[in-house]
C-alpha positions as CSV (number, residue, x, y, z in Angstrom):
1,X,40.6,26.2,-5.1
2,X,38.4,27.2,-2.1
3,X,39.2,30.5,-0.6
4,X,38.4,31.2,3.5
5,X,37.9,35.1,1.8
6,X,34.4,35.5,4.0
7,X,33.6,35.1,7.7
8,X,31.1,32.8,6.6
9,X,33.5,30.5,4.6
10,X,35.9,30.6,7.8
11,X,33.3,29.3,10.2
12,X,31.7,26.8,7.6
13,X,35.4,25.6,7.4
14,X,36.0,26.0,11.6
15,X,32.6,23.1,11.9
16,X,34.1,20.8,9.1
17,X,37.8,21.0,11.2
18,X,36.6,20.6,14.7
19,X,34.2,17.9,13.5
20,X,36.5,15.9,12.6
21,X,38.4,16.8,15.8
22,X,35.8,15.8,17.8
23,X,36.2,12.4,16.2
24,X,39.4,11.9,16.4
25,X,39.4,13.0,20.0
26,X,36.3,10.9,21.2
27,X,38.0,8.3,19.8
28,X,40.9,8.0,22.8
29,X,37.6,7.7,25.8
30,X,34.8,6.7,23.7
31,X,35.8,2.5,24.0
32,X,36.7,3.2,27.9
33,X,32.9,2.4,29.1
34,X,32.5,-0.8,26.7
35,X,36.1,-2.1,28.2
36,X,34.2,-4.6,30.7
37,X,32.0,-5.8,27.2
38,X,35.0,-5.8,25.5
39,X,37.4,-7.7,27.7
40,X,34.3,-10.1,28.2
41,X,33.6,-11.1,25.1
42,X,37.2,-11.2,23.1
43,X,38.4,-12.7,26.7
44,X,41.2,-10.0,27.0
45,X,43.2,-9.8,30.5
46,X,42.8,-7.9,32.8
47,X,46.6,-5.9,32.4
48,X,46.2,-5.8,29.2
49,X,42.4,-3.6,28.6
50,X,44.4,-0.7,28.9
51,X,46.1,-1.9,25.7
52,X,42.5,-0.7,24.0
53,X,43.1,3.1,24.6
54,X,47.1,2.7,24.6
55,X,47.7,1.4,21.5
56,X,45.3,3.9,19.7
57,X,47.1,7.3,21.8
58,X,50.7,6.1,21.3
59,X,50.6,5.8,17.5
60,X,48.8,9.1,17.8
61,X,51.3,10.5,19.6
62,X,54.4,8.8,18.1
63,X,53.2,10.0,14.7
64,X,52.0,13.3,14.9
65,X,55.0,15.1,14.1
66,X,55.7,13.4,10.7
67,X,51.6,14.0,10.3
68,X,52.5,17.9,10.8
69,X,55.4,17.9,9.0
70,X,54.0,15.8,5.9
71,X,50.5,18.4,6.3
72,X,53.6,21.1,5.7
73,X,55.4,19.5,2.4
74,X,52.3,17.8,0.6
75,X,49.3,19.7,1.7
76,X,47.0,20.2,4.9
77,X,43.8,19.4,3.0
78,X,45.3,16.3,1.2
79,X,46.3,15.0,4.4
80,X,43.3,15.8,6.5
81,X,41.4,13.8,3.2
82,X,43.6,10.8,3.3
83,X,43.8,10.8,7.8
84,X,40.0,10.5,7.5
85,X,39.7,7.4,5.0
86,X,42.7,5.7,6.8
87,X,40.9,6.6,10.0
88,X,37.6,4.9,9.1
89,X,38.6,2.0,7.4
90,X,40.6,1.5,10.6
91,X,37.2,1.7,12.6
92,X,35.7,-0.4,10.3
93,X,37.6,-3.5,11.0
94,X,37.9,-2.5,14.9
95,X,34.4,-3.3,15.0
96,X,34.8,-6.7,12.9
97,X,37.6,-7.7,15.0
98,X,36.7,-11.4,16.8
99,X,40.1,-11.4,18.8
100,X,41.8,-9.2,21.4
101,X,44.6,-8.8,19.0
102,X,42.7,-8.3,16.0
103,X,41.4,-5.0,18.2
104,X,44.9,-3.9,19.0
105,X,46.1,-3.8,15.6
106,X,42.9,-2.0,14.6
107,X,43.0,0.7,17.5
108,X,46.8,1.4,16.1
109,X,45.8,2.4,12.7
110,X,43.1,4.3,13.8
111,X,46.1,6.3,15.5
112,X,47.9,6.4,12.2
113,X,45.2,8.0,10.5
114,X,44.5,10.4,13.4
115,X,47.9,11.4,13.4
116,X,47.7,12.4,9.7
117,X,44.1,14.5,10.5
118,X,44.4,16.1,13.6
119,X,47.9,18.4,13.1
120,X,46.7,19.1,9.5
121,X,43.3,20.4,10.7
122,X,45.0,22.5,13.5
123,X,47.3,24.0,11.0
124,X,44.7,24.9,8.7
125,X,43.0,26.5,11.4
126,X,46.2,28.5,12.6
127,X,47.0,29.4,9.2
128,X,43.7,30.7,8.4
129,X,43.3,32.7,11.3
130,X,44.8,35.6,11.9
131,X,46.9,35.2,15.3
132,X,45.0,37.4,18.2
133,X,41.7,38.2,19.0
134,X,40.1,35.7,15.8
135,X,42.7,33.0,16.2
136,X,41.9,33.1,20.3
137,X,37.9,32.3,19.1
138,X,38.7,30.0,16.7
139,X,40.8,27.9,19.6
140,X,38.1,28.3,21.9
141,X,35.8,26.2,19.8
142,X,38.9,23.9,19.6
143,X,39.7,23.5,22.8
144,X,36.1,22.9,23.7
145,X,35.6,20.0,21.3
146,X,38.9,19.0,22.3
147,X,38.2,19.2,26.2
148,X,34.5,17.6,25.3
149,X,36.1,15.4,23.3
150,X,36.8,13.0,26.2
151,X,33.4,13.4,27.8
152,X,31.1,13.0,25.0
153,X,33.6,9.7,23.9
154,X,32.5,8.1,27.2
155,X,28.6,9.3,27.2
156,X,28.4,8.2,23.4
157,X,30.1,5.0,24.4
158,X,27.7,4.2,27.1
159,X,24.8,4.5,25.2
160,X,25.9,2.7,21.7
161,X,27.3,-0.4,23.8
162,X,24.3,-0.7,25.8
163,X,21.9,0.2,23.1
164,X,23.6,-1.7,20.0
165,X,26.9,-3.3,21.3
166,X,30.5,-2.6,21.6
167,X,31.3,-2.8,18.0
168,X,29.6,0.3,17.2
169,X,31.6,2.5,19.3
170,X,34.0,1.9,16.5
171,X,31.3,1.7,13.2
172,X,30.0,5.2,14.5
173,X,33.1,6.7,13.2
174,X,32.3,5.5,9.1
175,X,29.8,7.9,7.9
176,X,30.9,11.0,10.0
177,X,34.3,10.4,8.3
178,X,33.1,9.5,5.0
179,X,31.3,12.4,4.9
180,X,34.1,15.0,6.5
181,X,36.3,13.7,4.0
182,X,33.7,14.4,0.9
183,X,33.5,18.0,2.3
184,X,36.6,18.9,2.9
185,X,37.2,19.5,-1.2
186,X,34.8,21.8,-1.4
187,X,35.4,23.8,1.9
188,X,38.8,23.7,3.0
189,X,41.6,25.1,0.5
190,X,44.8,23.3,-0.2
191,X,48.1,25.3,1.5
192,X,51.7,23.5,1.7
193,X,54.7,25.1,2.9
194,X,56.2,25.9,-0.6
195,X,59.4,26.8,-0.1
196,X,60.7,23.6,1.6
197,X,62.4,20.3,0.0
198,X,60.1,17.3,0.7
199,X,62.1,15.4,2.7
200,X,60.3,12.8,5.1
201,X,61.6,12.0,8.6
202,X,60.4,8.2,8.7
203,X,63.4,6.9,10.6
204,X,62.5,9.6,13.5
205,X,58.9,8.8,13.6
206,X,59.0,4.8,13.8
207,X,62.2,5.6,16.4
208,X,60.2,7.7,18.8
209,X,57.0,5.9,18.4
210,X,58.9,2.1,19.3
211,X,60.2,3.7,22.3
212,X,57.5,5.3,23.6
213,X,55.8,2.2,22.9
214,X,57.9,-0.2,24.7
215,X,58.3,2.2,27.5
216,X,54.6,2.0,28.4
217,X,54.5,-1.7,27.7
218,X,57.2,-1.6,30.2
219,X,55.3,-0.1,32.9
220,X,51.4,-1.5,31.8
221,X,53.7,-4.9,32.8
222,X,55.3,-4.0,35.4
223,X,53.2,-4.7,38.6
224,X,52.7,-8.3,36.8
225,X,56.8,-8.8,36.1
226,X,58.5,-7.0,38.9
227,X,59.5,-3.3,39.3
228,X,63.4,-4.3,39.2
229,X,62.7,-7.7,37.2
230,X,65.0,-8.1,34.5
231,X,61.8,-7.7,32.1
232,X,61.1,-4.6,33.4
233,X,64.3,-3.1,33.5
234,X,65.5,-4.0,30.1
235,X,62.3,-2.7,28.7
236,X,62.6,0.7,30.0
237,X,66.2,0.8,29.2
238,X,65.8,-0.7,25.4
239,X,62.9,2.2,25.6
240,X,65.2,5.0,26.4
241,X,67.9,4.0,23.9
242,X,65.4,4.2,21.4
243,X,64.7,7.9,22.4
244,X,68.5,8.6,22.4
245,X,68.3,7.0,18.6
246,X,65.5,9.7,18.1
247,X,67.8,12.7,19.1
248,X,70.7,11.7,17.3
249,X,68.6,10.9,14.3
250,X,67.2,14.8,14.7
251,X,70.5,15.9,14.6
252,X,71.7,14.8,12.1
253,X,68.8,14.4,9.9
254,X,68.9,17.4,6.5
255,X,65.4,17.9,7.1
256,X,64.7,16.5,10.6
257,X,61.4,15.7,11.5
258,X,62.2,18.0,15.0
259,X,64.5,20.7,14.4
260,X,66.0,21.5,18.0
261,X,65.8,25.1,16.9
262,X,62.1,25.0,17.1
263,X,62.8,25.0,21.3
264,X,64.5,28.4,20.7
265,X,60.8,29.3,21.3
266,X,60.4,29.5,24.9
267,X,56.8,29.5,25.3
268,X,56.2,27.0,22.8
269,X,58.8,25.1,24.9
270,X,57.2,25.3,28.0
271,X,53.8,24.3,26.6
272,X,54.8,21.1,25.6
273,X,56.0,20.5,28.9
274,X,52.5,21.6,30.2
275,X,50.5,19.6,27.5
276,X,52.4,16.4,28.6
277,X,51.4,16.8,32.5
278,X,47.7,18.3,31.6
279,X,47.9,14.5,29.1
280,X,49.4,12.8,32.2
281,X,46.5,14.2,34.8
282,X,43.3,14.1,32.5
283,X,43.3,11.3,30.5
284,X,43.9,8.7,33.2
285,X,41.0,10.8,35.1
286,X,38.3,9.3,32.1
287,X,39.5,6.1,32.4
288,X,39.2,5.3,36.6
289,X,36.0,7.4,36.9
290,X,34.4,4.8,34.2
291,X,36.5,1.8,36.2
292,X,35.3,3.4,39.2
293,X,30.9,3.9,38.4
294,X,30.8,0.6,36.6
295,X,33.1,-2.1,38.7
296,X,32.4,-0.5,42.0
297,X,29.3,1.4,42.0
298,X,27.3,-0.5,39.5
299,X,26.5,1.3,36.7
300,X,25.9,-0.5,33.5
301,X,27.0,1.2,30.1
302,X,24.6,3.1,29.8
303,X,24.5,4.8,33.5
304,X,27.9,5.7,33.1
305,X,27.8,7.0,29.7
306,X,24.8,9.3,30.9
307,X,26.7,10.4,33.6
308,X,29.2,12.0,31.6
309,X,26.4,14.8,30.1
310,X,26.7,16.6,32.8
311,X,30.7,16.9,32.8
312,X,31.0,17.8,28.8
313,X,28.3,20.7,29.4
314,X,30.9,22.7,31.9
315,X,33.8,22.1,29.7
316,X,32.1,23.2,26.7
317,X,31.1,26.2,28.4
318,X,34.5,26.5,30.2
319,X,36.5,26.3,26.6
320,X,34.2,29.4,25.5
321,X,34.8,31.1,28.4
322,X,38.4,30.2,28.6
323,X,39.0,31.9,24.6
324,X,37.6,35.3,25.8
325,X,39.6,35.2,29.0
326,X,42.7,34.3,27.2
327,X,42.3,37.7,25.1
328,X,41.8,39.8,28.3
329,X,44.6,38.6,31.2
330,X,46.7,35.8,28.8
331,X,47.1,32.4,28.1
332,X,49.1,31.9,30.9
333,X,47.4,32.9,34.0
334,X,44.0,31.5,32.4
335,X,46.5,28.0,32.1
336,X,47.9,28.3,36.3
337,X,43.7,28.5,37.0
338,X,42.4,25.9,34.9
339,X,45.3,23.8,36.1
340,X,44.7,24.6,39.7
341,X,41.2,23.8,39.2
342,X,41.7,20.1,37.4
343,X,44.6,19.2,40.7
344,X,41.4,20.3,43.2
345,X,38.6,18.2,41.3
346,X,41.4,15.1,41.4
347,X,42.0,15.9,44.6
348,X,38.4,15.7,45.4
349,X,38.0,12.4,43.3
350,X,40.4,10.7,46.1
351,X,37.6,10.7,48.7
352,X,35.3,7.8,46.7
353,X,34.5,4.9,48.7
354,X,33.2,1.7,48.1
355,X,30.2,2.4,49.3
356,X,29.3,5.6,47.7
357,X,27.5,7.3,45.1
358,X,27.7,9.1,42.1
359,X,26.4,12.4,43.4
360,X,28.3,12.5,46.5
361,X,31.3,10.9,45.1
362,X,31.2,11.8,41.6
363,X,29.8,14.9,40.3
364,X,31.1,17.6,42.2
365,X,34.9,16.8,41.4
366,X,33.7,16.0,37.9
367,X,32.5,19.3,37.7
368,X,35.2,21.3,39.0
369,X,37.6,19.1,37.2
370,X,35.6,20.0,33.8
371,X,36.0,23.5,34.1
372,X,39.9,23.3,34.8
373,X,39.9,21.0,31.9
374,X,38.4,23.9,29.9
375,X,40.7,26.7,30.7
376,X,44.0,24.3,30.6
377,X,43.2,22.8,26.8
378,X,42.1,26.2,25.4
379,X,45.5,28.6,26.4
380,X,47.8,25.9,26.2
381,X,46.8,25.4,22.4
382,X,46.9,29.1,22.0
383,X,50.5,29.3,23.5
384,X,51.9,26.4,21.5
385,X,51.3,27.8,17.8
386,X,51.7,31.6,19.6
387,X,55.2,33.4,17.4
388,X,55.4,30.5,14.9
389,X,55.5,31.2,11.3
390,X,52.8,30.1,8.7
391,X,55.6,27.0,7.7
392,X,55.7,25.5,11.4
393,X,51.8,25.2,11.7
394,X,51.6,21.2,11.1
395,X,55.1,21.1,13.1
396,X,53.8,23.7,16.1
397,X,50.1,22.1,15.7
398,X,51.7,17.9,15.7
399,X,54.0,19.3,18.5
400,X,51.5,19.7,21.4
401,X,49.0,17.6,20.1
402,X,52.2,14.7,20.2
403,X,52.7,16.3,24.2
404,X,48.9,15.9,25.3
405,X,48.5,12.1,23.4
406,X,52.0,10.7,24.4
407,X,51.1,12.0,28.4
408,X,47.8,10.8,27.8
409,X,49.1,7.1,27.2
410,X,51.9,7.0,30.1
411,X,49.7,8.6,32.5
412,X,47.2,6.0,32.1
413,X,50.4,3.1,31.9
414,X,51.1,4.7,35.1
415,X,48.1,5.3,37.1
416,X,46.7,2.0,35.8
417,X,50.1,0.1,37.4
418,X,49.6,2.1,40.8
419,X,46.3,1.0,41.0
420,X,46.8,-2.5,40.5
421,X,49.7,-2.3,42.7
422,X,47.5,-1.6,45.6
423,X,45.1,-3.2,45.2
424,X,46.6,-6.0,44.9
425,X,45.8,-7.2,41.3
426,X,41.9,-7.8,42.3
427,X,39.7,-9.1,38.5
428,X,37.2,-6.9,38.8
429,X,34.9,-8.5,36.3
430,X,34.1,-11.6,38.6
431,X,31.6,-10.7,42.1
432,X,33.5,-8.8,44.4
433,X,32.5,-8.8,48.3
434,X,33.1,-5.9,50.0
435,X,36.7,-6.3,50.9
436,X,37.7,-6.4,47.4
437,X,35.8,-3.5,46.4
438,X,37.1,-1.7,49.5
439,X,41.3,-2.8,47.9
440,X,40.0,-1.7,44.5
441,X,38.6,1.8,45.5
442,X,41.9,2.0,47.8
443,X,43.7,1.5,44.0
444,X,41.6,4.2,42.1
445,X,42.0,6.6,45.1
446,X,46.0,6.7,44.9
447,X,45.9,6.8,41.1
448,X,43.7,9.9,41.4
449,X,46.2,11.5,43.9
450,X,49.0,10.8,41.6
451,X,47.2,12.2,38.7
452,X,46.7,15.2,41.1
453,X,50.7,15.5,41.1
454,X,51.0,15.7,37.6
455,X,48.2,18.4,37.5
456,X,50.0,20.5,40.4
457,X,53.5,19.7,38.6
458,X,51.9,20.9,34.9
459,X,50.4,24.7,36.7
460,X,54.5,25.0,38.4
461,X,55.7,24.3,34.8
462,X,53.3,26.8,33.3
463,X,54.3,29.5,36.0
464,X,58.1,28.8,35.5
465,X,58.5,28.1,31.9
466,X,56.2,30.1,30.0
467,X,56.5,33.5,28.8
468,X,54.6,36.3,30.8
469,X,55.9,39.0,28.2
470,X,54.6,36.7,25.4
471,X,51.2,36.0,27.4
472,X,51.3,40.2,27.8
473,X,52.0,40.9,24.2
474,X,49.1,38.3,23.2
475,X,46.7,40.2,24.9
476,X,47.8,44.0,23.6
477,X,48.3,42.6,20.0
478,X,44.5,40.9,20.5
479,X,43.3,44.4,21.9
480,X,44.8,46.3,18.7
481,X,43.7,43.5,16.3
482,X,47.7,42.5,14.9
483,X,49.4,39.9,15.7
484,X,52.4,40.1,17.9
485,X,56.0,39.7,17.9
486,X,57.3,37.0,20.0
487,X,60.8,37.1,21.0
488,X,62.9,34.1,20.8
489,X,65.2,32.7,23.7
C-alpha cells in the first residue's frame, strides 16, 4: 500500500488529485465556447444549449454525496480509480454523439463519474493533511485549480474547437484520465472509513438528483411555457415533492446518505449555504461572458477562448494568495472580500453594450471578478471540511462540492430564463441588426445584475452564518501547528 509518509510523496499525490480536479472541473465551462458549433451542427434549440452544461452539473451535484459517502465505505482510491474510467468512457462517446440527445445522455454520465472522483480526491486530500497551516496550502492549490478550473475550460475550449472541432473538447479528457487512473495505484493509498456498516443511500441520491433535475427543467422552460402555466407550475411543484421525498427518506434511512446531525456543525452549515450562492453567481458568469464575446462582439472560438488567459492567471494567483491569507485573519473574512469583490466585477459586467469591446467591456470586470473568485473557492473549502472527523471527509468533501455544482446548474437555469425573458427570445445564431443585439445585451446585462444578488446575498450569508470563533481558532491552531477544536451548535 502507498504511504503519504514524506513531503515529497504528499505533493506527488496533491498533482495527481488536483489533476484530476482540474478535469473534472473544466469539464462544466470547457463545452460553453463550442455551444454555437455545437447547437449548429447537431441542430439543438436555442432553450435547450444550456442543457449541454446542465445535464453534466446536475448529475454532479445530485450524486456527489452517495460519491462521498461510497469514497467513505469502499475506499477513496478505488473510487477516484473507477470516477476516472466511467468519466472518460463518458467523454468518449460525447465526442461520437451525432444527435443533440445522444450529447445529453453523454454529458450526464460524465457527471456520474465526476461525482464518484471529485469528493474521493477531496477526502484524500483532507485526510492526508493535517488540518491547519498544511491542510490551508494544500486547499490553496485546490481552490486554484478549482477557481481556474472554469477559465482554463473555456480558453482550452476555444482553441480545440477552432483548431480541431467541437468533439475534442470532450476526446481531450481520454488520455489525462487514462493516465490519472494508472497512477493513482502507485501514488495514492487506499483509506475507507472502517468502522461503518456499508449501507448505500440509492433511494436518496436518485430522489434528490430527479428533483433538482426537474426543477431546473422547470425553469430552463419556463420563459418558453409560461411563468404560471400549468407546465411550469406542476414542474416546480412535482420538483419540490421530490425534495420533501429526500428529507423523509434521510430520516428515516439506518444509514442515510445525509445525516441531519451533520448541520449540528455550524460553520460547515453556513458554507454550504455560501457555496450554493458563490455556484449561483459564478458559473452563470462563464457562460454569458462566452454568449456575450461570441454572439455580440464577434469573437470566433478561438478569440474567446484566448481571452480567458488572462482571467485564469489572477485566480490562480488569487487562490495562492487566498491559502496564506486564510492562515493569518481566517476563512471567513478572506470569504466576505472575495465575495465582495466577485458582486463588484458582476456589477461591472452590467455596463456591456452592443457596441463595445473586450477591453473596455470585458477585462476589467473579468479581472476583479477573478480575484474574488479566488478568495471565495479557497476559504469556503477550508471552512466546509474545518471540525469534521477523518469518517466525514467524502460526506464533508461531496457536501460543498454538491452546494457549488447544484447552484452552479440553477443559477445558469435562472440567469439563462431572465435573459431570454428580456430579450425577448431573440436566435442569436442567425444575423442580428443592431436592434437585436441591442435586446440581447439588454438580456445579458440583467442576468449579470441578478448574478450580482446572489454574490451580495452569498458574503451576508457568510457574515451571518459562519463561525468567527471557528475562523479565530483556525488561525491560532494554524499558528501553533495543531489542529483545532471546533465546537458544535
Amino acid at each position: 500500500m502507498q504511504s503519504l509518509d514524506t513531503p515529497r510523496a504528499k505533493t506527488t499525490a496533491l498533482i495527481l488529485l488536483a489533476m484530476a480536479q482540474f478535469m473534472i472541473v473544466v469539464d462544466v465551462s470547457i463545452v460553453n465556447v463550442a455551444l454555437p458549433t455545437i447547437g449548429t451542427e447537431l441542430q439543438f434549440a436555442q432553450d435547450d444549449l444550456s442543457w449541454v452544461v446542465n445535464a453534466y452539473a446536475l448529475v454532479f451535484g445530485g450524486f456527489l454525496l452517495l460519491g462521498g459517502r461510497l469514497a467513505d465505505l469502499l475506499g477513496r482510491r478505488r473510487l477516484f480509480i473507477g470516477g476516472l474510467i466511467l468519466f472518460t468512457l463518458a467523454s468518449l462517446a460525447g465526442g461520437l454523439a451525432t444527435s443533440d440527445i445522444q450529447l445529453i445522455v453523454a454529458r450526464a454520465f460524465q457527471g456520474l463519474g465526476a461525482a464518484l472522483v471529485s469528493p474521493a480526491a477531496l477526502s484524500i486530500v483532507t485526510t492526508t493533511f493535517a488540518e491547519g497551516a498544511e491542510r490551508n496550502k494544500a486547499l490553496g492549490v485546490w481552490g486554484a485549480v478549482a477557481g481556474a478550473g472554469g477559465a482554463a475550460g473555456v480558453l482550452l475550449g476555444g482553441v480545440l474547437t477552432d483548431g480541431l472541432g467541437w468533439e475534442w473538447v470532450l476526446w481531450v479528457n481520454v488520455p489525462i484520465g487514462l493516465a490519472a487512473a494508472f497512477l493513482a495505484p502507485r501514488l495514492l493509498p487506499e483509506s475507507r472509513d472502517e468502522a461503518d456498516h456499508r449501507s448505500f443511500d440509492v433511494p436518496g441520491a436518485v430522489t434528490v438528483t430527479a428533483g433538482l433535475a426537474l426543477l431546473v427543467y422547470a425553469i430552463v422552460d419556463a420563459e418558453r411555457a409560461g411563468w404560471t402555466s400549468a407546465q411550469t407550475l406542476v414542474g416546480i411543484g412535482g420538483a419540490l415533492a421530490l425534495i420533501t421525498a429526500f428529507l423523509v427518506i434521510e430520516r428515516r434511512a439506518r444509514k442515510p446518505l445525509l445525516p441531519m446531525s451533520t448541520f449540528r456543525l455550524r460553520t460547515l452549515r453556513g458554507a454550504n449555504v455560501v457555496g450554493l450562492l458563490v455556484g449561483m453567481s459564478l458559473f452563470s458568469m462563464f457562460y454569458f461572458i462566452s454568449l456575450y464575446m461570441q454572439q455580440v462582439l464577434g469573437f470566433d472560438a478561438l478569440e474567446a477562448g484566448l481571452a480567458y488567459l488572462p482571467l485564469a492567471i489572477v485566480i490562480i494567483v488569487s487562490a495562492g494568495l487566498a491559502s496564506q491569507v486564510v492562515t493569518r485573519i481566517g476563512f471567513k473574512p478572506t470569504l466576505i472580500a472575495g465575495l465582495l469583490l466577485v458582486t463588484a466585477g458582476l456589477l461591472w459586467f452590467t455596463q456591456i453594450s452592443e457596441g463595445g469591446s473586450y477591453t473596455a467591456d470585458v477585462l476589467g470586470p473579468s479581472l476583479l471578478a477573478a480575484a474574488g473568485l479566488g478568495f471565495s473557492f479557497v476559504p469556503v473549502t477550508i471552512a466546509a471540511v474545518t471540525g469534521t472527523r477523518p469518517d466525514q471527509a467524502g460526506l464533508a468533501s461531496g457536501l460543498i462540492n454538491t452546494s457549488q455544482q447544484v447552484g452552479g446548474a440553477l443559477g445558469v437555469a435562472i440567469l439563462a430564463s431572465v435573459a431570454t425573458s428580456v430579450s425577448g427570445g431573440i436566435d442569436p445564431r442567425g444575423r442580428l441588426d443592431p436592434a437585436q443585439l441591442g435586446q440581447l445585451t439588454d438580456g445579458f446585462q440583467v442576468a449579470f445584475l441578478v448574478g450580482a444578488g446572489f454574490a451580495i446575498l452569498g458574503a451576508i450569508a457568510a457574515a451571518l452564518m459562519i463561525s468567527s470563533r471557528d475562523s479565530r481558532e483556525t488561525v491560532e491552531a494554524a499558528q501553533r501547528g495543531e489542529a483545532p477544536a471546533v465546537a458544535i451548535g
